[in-house]
C-alpha positions as CSV (number, residue, x, y, z in Angstrom):
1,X,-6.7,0.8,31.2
2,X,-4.0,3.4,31.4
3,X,-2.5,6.1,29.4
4,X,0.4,4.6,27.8
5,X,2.6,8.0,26.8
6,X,2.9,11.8,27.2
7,X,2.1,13.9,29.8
8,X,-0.7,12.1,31.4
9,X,1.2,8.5,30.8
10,X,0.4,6.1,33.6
11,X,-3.0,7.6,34.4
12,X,-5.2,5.1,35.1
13,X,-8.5,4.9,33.5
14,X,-11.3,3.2,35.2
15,X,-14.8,3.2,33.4
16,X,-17.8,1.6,34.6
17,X,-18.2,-2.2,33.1
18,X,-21.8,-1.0,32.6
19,X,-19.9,1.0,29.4
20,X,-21.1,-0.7,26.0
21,X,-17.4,-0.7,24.5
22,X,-14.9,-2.9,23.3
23,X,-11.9,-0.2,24.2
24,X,-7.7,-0.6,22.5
25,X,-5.7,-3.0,24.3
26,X,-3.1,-0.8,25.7
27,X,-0.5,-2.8,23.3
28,X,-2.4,-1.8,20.2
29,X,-2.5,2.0,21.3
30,X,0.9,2.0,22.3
31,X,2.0,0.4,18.9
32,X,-0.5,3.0,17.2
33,X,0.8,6.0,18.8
34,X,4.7,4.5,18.4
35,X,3.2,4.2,14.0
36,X,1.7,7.8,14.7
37,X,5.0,9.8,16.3
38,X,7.0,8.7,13.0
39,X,4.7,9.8,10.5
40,X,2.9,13.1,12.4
41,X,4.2,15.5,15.2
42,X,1.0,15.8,17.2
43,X,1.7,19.2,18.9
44,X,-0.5,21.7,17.8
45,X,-3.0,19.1,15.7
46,X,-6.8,18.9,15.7
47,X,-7.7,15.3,16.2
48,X,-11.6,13.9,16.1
49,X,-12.0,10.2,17.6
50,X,-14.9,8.4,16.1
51,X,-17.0,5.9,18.2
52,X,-15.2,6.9,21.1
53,X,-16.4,4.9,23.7
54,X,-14.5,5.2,26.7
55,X,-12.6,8.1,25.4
56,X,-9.7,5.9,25.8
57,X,-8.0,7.0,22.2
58,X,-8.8,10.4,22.8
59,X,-7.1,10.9,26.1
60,X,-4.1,9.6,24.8
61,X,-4.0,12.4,21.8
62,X,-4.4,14.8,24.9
63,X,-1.4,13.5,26.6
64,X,0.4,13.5,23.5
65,X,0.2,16.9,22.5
66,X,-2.6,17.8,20.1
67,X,-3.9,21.5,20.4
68,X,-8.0,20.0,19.9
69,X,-9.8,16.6,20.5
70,X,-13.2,16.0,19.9
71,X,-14.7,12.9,21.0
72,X,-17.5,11.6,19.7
73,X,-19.8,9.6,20.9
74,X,-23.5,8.3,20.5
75,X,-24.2,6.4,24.2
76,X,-25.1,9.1,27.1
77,X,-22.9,6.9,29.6
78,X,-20.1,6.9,27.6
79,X,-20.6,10.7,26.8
80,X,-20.7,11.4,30.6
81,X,-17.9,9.3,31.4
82,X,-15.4,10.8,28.8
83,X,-16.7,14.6,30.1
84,X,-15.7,13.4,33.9
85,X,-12.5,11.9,33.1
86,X,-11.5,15.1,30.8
87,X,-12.2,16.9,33.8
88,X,-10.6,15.1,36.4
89,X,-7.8,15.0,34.3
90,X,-8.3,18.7,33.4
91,X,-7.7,18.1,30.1
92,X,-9.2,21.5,28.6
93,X,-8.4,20.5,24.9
94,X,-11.1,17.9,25.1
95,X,-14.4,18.6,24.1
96,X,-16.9,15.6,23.7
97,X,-19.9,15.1,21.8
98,X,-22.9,12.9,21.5
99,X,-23.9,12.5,18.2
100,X,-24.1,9.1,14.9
101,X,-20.7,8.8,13.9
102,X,-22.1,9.5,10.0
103,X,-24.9,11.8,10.8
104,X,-21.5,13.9,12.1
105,X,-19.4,13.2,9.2
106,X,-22.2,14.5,6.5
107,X,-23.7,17.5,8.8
108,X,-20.4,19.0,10.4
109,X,-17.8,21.5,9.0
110,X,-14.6,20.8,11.3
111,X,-11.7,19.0,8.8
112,X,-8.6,17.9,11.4
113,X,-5.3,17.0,10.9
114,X,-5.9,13.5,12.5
115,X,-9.3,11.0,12.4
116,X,-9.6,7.9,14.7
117,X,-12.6,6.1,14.0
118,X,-13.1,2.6,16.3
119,X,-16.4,1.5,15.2
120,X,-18.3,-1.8,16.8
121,X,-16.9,-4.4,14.7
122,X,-20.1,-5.9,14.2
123,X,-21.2,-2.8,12.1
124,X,-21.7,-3.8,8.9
125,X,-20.8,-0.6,7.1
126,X,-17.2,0.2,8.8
127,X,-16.2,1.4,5.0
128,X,-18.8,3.9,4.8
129,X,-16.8,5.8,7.5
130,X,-14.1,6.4,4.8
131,X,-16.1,7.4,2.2
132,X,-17.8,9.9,3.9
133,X,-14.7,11.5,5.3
134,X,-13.7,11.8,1.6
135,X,-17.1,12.7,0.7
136,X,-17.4,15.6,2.8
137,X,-13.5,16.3,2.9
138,X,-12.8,16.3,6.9
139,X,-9.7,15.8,6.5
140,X,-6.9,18.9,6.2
141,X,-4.4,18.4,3.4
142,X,-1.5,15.8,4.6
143,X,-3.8,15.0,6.9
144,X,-4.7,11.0,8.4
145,X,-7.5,8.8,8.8
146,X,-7.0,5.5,11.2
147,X,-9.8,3.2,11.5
148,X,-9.0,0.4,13.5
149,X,-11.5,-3.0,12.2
150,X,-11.5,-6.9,11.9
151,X,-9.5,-8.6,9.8
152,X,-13.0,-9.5,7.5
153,X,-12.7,-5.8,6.0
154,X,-10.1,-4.9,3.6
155,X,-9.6,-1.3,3.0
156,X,-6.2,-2.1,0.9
157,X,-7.7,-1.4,-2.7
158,X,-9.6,1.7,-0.9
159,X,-8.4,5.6,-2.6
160,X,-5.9,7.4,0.1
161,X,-5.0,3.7,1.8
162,X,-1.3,4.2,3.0
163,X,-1.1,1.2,4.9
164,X,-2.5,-1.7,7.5
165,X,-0.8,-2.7,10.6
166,X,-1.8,-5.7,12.8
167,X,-1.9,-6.3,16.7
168,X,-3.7,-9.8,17.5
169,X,-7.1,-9.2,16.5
170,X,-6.7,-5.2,16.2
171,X,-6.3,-3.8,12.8
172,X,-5.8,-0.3,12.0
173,X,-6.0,1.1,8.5
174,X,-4.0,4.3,7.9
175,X,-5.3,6.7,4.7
176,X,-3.2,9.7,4.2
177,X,-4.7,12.6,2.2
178,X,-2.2,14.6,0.3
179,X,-3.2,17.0,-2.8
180,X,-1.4,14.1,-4.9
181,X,-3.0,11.7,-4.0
182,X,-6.5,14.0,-4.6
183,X,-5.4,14.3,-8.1
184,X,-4.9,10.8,-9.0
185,X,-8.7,9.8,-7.4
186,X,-10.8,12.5,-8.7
């Protein structure tokens, strides 16, 4: 695993196969983050990336140019490994956290400019993650949510959906929360 772009690109990442996690192919975050520079200039941007696992997502926002990243994560190992490598890698914008994905989307206060959420596919309430960044509005205005899934869930009918791009079994959903778009779901 590698960072594919940015300042860090070609930075290997090495976690231990221990790591419960199912991280991006490096040709779905590349294609991501190619989807991502058209549509959002990620200098200066506060990013949060859901189920982060191996941190893998969130390094790459790093390298990339976003002002905050915060990782979140529910497995200590995983925790522990994304605090090393942010280290290593002295990658000071980073800031990880262990905490359930929705216990963190109805309890915190944050709202970013950019949400990644990668849950296990095998969860069976994936769409709960948007509704509760609606919900609890965690989002800034103009702001994106990216939740990358199976093919079995279908997010297309879904308020704020802006689009689905596939990469071999990876799909990523892209919502985009704009004051128009408020209007016309409330």
């Amino acid at each position: 695993m590698r960072i594919v772009g940015g300042s860090f690109k070609r930075r290997i990442i090495s976690p231990p196969k221990s790591l419960p996690v199912r991280p991006t192919t490096d040709l779905a975050k590349e294609s991501l983050f190619n989807i991502l520079g058209n549509i959002i200039n990620l200098n200066d941007k506060t990013v949060a990336d859901l189920f982060s696992g191996t941190g893998n997502i969130a390094y790459e926002f790093v390298s990339r140019g976003a002002e905050k990243v915060l990782a979140v994560e529910q497995h200590f190992a995983c925790v522990k490994f994304i605090r090393q490598t942010a280290h290593d890698f002295e990658m000071n914008q980073l800031t990880v956290i262990q905490s359930d994905v929705f216990r963190f989307l109805k309890t915190g206060t944050q709202v970013y400019d950019v949400i990644f959420a990668d849950p296990p596919y095998a969860l069976n309430n994936i769409p709960e993650i948007r509704q509760l960044v609606f919900e609890y509005k965690r989002l800034k205005p103009n702001g994106w949510l990216i939740i990358e899934h199976p093919k079995s869930v279908n997010f297309s009918e879904s308020p704020y959906f802006h689009s689905l791009r596939k990469y071999g079994k990876v799909n990523f959903s892209f919502f985009h929360y704009t004051e128009v778009a408020e209007t016309s779901h409330e």
